[in-house]
N, C-alpha and C positions, 0 to 999 in steps of 0.2 A: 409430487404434483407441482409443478408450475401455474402461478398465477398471473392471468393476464388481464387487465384494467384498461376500456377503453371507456374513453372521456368524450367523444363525438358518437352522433350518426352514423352506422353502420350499417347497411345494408344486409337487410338479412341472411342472403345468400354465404355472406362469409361470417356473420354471428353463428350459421348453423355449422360450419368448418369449426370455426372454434371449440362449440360446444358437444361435439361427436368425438373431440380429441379425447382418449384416456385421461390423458396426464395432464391434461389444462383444465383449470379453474377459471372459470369466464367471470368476471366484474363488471357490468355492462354497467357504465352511469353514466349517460353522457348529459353535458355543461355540468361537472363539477370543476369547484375551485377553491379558490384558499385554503383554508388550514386542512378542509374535508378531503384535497385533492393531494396533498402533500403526506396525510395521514395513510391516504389510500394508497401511495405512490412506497410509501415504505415497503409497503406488504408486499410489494408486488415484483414479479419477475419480467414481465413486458408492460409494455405502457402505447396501445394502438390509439392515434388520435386523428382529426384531419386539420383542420385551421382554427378550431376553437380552443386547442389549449397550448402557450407557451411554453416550450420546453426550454425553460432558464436554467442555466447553474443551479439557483436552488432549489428545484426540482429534481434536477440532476443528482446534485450532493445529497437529497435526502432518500433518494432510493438506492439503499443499500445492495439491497435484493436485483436491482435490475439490470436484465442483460440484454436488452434488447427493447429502442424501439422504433414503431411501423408507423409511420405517416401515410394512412392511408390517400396517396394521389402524388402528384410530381414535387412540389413546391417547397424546397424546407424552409421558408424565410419566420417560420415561427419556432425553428428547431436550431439551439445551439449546439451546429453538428461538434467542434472542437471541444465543449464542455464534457459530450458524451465519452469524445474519442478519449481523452484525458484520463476518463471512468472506465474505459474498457468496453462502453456501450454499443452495442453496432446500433448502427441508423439505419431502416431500412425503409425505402420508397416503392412506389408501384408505375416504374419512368413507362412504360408501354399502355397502360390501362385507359389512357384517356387520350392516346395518340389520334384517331379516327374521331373523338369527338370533336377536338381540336381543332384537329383540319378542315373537317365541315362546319363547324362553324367561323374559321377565316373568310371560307367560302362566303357561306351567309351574309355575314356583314359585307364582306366586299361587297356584293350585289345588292343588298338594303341600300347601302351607302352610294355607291352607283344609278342605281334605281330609283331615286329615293321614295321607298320602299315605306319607312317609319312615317312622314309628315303625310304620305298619300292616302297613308291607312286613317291615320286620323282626322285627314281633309273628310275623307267620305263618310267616316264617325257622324261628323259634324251637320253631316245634309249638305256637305258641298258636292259639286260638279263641275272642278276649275283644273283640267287638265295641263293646258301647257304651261301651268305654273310648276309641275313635275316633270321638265325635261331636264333624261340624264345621258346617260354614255356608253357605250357599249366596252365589253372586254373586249373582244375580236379586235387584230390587229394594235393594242397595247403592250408596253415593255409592261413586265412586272418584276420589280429589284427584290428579292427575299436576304435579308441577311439573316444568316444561319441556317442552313442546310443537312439540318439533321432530319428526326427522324419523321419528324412533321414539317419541315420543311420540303423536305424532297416529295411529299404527299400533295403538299400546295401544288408543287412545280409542278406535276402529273396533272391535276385536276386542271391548273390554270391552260397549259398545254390544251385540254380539251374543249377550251373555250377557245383554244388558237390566239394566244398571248401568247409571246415572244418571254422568254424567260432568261434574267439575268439574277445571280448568285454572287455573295459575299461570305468567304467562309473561312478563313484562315488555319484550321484544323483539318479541316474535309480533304482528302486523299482527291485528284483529277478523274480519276476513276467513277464518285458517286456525282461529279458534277455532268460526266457524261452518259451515264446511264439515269440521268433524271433528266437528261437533258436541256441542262442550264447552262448557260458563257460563263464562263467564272473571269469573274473581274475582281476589279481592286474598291475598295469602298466609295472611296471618291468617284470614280467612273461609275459605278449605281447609281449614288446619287447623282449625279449629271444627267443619265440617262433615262431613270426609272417615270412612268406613269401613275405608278403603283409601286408605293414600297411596305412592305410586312417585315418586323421581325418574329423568330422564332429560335430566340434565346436564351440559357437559363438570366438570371439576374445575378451580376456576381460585381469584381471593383471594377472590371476589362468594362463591361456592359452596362454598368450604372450611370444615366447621362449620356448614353452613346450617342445620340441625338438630339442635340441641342439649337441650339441659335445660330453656330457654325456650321453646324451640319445643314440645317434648312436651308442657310443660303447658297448653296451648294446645290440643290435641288431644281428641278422646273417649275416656272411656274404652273401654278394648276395643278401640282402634284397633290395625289390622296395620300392618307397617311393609315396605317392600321396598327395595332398593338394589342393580340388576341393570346399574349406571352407574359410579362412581368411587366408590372407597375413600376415603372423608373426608369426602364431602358428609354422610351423619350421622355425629353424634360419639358413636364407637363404646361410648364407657364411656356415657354418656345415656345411650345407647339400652338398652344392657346393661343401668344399673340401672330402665329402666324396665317392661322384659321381668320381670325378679327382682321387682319390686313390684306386677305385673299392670296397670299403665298403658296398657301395650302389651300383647295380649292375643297377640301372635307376631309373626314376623318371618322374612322369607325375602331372604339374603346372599348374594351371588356375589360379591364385589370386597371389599379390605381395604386400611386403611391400609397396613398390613406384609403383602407377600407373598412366601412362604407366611406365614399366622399365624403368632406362637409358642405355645407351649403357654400362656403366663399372657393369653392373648387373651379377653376376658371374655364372647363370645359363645359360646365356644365350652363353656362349663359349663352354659351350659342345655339346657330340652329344648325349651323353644317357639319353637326357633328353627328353617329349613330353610336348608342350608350347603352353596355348592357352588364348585368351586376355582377361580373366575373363569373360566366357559366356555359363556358367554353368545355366545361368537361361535366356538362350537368344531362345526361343522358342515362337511359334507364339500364342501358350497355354499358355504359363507361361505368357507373358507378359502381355495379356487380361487378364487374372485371375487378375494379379498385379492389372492392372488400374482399373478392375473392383471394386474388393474388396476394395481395396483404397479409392476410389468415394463414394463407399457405405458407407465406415466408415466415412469418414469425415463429409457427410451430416447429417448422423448419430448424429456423436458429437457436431455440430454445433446448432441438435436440441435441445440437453443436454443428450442422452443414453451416460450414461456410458460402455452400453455392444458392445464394441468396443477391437479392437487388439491395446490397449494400453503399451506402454512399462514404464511408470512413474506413473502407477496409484499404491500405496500403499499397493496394496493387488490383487490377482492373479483374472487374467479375467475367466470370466464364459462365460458358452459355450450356452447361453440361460439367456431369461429375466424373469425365470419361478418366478427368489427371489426379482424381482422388485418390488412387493408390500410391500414385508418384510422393502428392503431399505428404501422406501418410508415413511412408519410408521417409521421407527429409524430417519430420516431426523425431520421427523415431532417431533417426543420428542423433540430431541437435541431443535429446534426451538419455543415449546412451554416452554421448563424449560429456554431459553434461556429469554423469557420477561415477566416471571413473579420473576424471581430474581434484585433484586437490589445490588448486592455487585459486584466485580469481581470474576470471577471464578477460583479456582487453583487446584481443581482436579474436573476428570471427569473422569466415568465408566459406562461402558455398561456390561450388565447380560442378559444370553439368556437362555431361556427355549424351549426344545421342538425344536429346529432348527438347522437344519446342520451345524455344526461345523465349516465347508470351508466359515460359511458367517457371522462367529465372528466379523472379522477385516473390512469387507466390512459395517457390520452392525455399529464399532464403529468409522467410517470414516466418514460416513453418520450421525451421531446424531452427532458428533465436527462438520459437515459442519453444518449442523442447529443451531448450537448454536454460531457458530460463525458469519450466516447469517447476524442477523440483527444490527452488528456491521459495515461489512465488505463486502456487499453483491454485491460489484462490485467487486472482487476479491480473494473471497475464493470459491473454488470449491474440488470436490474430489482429484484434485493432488495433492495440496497443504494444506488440509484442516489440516492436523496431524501433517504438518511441522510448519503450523504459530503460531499453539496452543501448541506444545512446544517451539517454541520462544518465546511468551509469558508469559514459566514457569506453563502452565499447565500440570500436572502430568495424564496420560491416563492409563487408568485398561480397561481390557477387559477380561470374563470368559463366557463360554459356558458350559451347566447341558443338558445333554440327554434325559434329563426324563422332560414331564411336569411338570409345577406348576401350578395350578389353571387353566390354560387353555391349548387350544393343543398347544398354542406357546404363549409365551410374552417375553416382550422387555423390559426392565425396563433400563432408563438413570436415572444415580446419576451427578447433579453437584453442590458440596459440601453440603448443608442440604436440594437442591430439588429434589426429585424423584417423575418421571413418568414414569408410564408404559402403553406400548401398546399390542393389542393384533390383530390377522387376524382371523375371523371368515372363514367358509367351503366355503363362497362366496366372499372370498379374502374383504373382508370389513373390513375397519381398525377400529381399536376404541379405543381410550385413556381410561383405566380401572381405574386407580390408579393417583392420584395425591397427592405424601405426603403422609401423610395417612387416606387420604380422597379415599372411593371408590365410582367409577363413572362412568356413560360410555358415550361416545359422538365421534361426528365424529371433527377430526381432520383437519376442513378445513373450510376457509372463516374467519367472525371476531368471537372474539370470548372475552366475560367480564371474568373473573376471581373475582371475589369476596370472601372476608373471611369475616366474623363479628363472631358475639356474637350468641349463639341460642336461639333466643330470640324471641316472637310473633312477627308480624308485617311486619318483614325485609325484606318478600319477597311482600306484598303490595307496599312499600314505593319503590324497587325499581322498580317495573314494573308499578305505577303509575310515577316515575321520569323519567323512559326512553318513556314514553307514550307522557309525558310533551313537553319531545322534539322531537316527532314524528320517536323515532327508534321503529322499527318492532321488536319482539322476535320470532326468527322460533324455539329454544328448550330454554328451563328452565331445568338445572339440579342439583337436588341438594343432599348434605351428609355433615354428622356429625359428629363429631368422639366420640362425645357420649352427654347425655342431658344434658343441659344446658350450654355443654361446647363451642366450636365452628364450624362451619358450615360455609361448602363452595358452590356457585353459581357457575356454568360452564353456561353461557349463549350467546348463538350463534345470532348473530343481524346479518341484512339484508344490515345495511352499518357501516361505521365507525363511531366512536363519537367522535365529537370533546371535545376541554375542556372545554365548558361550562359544557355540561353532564359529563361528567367524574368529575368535580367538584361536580357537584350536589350530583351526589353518594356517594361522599367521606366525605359530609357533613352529612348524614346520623347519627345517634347517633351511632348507634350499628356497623354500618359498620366498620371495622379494615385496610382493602386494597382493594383498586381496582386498577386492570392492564389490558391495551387494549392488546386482542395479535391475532396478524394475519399471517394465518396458510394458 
């Protein structure tokens, strides 16, 4: 049983996912802390939370037990993702859940804030009837600048578009391709801000983005420009922007997210009046939030089982949208693991070479063969997150190369670690098969126990050992063997029914002709 501890609000929809799993133990407390939440944190194998609880180091260090945790919603500025990664911990987010909320409400405030929307509602509160003190602006025929052009960005651009605003884009990552299928100019930052009427960002917050918009950048701007930040508290710098609202630079401005939250009262947005202010609830919808918890719930049990095909933010190499290359990893896991025991020395370099296989599952593929070969060292504690980090801590040096075109088969896999090489291959019916061993060629399934033998080529050697493993009653379900040429030497791949212990393994090794024998199990 896996235990999972979640310390915020969770929407029911995914407490019920949780609690239907066999193998999960639900802890549902949310707003625990101190020593209660550190106590609980032990015990536990996942840790699902949303903004109410810091995942610090020492939180981190004290759950032993944990492999995993779900921030349910985008944001992880309360999660020290490096502290987890460190631990082996995956991090996992819910980055689509609350895209659609997001973007509608960009929407929103734009028009509140254009319209102004907030002081008319409360003029008329009030028993007024003082209309042209509420003249605003239309979208129609407006630039709007958007930096960052993801997946909520290009949602604005759509929507804005339909208000027949001229749409301009800042994106330095983004491929020309989503700029024109959203239909944005893609400019240079500087030229947005020159041009924009309207500028939004919709960026995570990281060091590129922190202050991106400052006092430099505003003067850069048109006068009269609005300002929005429906994304991360920081990306504008909030005093700029303040004093450029109070000098009419910025002609208004519409706020959901803050450096400090809640505000405090000497918050200098908050003494204006051209500002529209709301308490980060940009993804606070009865949709978004189920999605949240859903997907969350989903992922974590998910990871819990061991899929890596999860909304991880710390895994090594970028998540796939499907487990179509799960067998692919599967076979590179298995190399890594099988060159991993039949070496005797340490190992200080390792590479991965791929044939025949999408390019995008390179790094995925040579994460997966380090986790296997560091397996049977370390195998309460090496997983995909960490698996690239402990093996250059330990001064191994990683290669990894990808070839288009097959070799020998429609796909292989071949792991070097330092004079071992094996390779795998996926036959039409996803069947794996270890082809290559050194330069022994061979084929076999990569799973269960498995002898490893070298000798001499010499008559006899395969009697002597199939009457010694007879002796001590292990079963042989395949025999395979290869040469590297006559008289030279010749290798055994033989798959047994259970382990041997060292009497047998002795026995073999006694053999004349025998050179090595290794147990390895796959």
């Amino acid at each position: 049983m896996y235990k999972a501890l979640v310390t915020d609000n969770l929407a029911d929809s995914g407490l019920a996912i949780l609690r239907a799993a066999d193998d999960v133990d639900l802890d549902y407390r949310p707003g625990l802390k101190g020593a209660e939440l550190l106590d609980a944190v032990r015990e536990s194998d996942a840790l699902i939370t949303r903004s109410g609880t810091a995942v610090t180091p020492e939180l981190v260090n004290a759950g032993d037990r944990l492999r995993v945790i779900g921030r349910a919603g985008v944001g992880l500025d309360n999660v020290d993702v490096e502290a987890c990664t460190a631990r082996g911990i995956l991090v996992i987010n819910a980055p689509t859940a609350n895209i659609m909320s997001a973007t509608e409400h960009t929407m929103a405030m734009l028009l509140a804030l254009c319209r102004n929307i907030p002081d008319a509602h409360a003029s008329v509160k009030r028993g007024e009837w003082v209309r042209s003190k509420f003249m605003g602006v239309e979208l129609s025929g407006k630039t709007l600048g958007i930096i960052g052009l993801g997946r909520i960005g290009t949602r604005v651009a759509a929507r804005a578009r339909a208000f027949e605003m001229r749409v301009i884009a800042y994106d330095p990552y983004i491929p020309p391709t989503v700029f024109e299928k959203a239909g944005a100019e893609r400019v240079s930052l500087d030229d947005l801000l020159a041009r924009a009427d309207v500028i939004t960002v919709h960026t995570p917050l990281s060091d590129e983005t922190r202050g991106m918009l400052g006092a430099e950048q505003i003067a850069k701007m048109k006068d009269g420009v609005r300002a929005l930040n429906i994304a991360r508290g920081g990306i504008w710098d909030e005093k700029a922007l303040a004093d450029a609202l109070a000098g009419g630079k910025v002609a208004g401005a519409a706020v959901d997210v803050y450096v400090k939250e809640p505000p405090t009262k000497d918050q200098p947005l908050l003494s204006l009046n051209n500002v529209v202010l709301s308490p980060h609830i940009g993804a606070n919808t009865i949709e978004a939030q189920d999605r949240v918890a859903v997907q969350t719930s989903e992922m974590v049990i998910d990871a819990l089982r061991g899929s890596i095909f999860v909304s991880a933010v710390n895994l090594p190499f970028e998540g796939l949208a499907d487990a179509d290359a799960a067998p692919l990893i599967r076979l590179s896991e298995r190399l890594g693991l099988f060159a991993a025991q039949i070496k005797s020395a340490p190992v200080t370099r390792v590479e991965v070479e791929a044939w025949g296989v999408d390019e995008r599952l390179t790094k995925i593929l040579s994460v997966a063969a380090i986790k296997g070969m560091l397996t049977p060292h370390l195998a309460e504690s090496v997983n995909y997150v960490n698996a690239e980090q402990i093996a250059q801590q330990r001064g191994i040096v990683i290669g990894a190369t990808a070839h288009p075109m097959p070799h020998d088969y429609t796909n292989l896999i071949t792991f070097r670690a330092d004079d071992i090489c094996v390779s795998g291959t996926l036959f039409s019916e996803k069947n794996a098969r270890i082809v290559a061993v050194n330069n022994f060629r061979v084929e076999f399934k990569p799973e269960g126990w498995v002898l490893y033998i070298v000798n001499k080529d010499v008559p006899g050697v395969v009697g002597r050992v199939g009457t010694t493993l007879g002796d001590f009653d292990i079963n042989i379900a395949e025999y395979n063997l290869a040469r590297s040429s006559t008289g030279g030497k010749a290798m055994a791949i033989i798959t047994v029914d259970s382990a041997l212990g060292d009497a047998p393994l002795a026995a073999l090794r006694l053999i004349p002709a025998v050179l090595e024998v290794k147990q390895v199990r796959l």
